[in-house]
C-alpha positions in Angstrom: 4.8 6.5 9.0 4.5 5.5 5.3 3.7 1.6 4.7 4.5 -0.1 1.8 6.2 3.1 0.3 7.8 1.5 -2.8 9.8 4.6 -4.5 7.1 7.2 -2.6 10.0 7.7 0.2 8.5 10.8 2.2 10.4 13.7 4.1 9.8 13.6 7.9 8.1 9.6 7.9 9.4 6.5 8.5 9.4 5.1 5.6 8.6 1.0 5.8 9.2 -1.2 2.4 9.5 -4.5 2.4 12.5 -4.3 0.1 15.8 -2.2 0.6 16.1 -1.4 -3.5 13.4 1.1 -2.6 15.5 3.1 -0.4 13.0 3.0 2.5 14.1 3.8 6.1 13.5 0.6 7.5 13.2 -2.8 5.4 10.5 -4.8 7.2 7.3 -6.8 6.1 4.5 -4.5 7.2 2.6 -7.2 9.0 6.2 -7.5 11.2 6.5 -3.9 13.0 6.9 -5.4 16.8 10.2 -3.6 16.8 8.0 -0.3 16.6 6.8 1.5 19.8 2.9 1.2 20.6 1.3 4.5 20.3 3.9 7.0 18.9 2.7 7.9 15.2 0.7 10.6 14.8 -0.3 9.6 11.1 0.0 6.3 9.2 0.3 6.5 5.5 -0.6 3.1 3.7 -0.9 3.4 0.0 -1.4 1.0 -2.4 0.0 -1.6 0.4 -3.2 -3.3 1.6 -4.1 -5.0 -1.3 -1.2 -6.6 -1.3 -1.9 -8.4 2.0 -3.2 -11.8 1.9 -6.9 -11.9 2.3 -6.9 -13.6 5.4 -4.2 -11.4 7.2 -5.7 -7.6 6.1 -7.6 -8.0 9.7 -3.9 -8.7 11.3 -2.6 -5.7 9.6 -4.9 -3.4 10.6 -4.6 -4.5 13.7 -1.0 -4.0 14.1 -1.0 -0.5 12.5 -3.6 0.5 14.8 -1.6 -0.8 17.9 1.5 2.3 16.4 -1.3 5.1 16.1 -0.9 7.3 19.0 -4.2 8.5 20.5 -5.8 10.7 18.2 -3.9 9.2 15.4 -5.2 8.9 11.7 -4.6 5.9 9.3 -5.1 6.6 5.5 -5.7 3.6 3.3 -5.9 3.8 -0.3 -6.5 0.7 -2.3 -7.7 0.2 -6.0 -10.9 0.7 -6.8 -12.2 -1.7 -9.0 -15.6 0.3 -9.6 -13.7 3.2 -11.4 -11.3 0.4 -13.4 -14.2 -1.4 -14.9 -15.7 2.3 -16.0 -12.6 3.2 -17.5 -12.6 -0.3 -18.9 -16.0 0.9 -20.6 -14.8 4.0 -21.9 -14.8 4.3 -25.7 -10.9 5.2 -25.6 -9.8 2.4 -23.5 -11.6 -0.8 -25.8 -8.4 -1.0 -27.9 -6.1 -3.8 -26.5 -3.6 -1.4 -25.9 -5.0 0.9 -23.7 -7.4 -1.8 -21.7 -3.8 -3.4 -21.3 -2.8 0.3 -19.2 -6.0 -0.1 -17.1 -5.4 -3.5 -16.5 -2.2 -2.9 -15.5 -4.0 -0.6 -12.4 -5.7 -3.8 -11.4 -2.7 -6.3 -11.2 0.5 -3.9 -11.1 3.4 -5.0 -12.6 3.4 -8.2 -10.9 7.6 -7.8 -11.0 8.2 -9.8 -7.8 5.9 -12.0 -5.4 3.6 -9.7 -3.7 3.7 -7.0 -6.2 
């Protein structure tokens, strides 16, 4: 399964968005997946999703992804790092208000719709 998978629609996943423009498999806010069947997905990908999860719900989301992992199952989670971002920040190249603007950009997206 592929959380959150924005435009990164994946052969052989269910891809999960939480909007249809994105072309995912199934439209559905990903801290919503009681239609899914406990235990059946052998990997979860969630990229770039988690961050977008209000703070006080990240422990309900990981919770319900858990409850679709079959046993054995993997969950990858990639979210920003903000350690890297404020060393690129730092970087000689990226002081000009042009490029820290593309680095910022990494921190806040492109804040196009609410919870983007």
């Amino acid at each position: 399964m592929n959380l959150g998978c924005g435009y990164d629609v994946r052969p052989g996943y269910l891809n999960v968005d939480l909007h249809e423009r994105h072309g995912p498999d199934l439209v559905a806010n990903v801290l919503s997946l009681g239609m899914l069947p406990s235990g059946k997905f052998a990997e979860i990908v969630a990229q770039d999703v988690l961050e977008h999860v209000e703070r006080q719900q990240v422990h309900v989301a990981l919770t319900a992804w858990a409850r679709l992992l079959a046993p054995e199952g993997v969950i990858q989670v990639r979210v920003p790092s903000l350690e890297l971002m404020f060393r690129m920040l730092a970087q000689p190249q990226n002081r000009p208000a042009d490029e820290a603007a593309k680095v910022i950009h990494l921190m806040y997206g492109t804040q196009a719709y609410t919870g983007d």
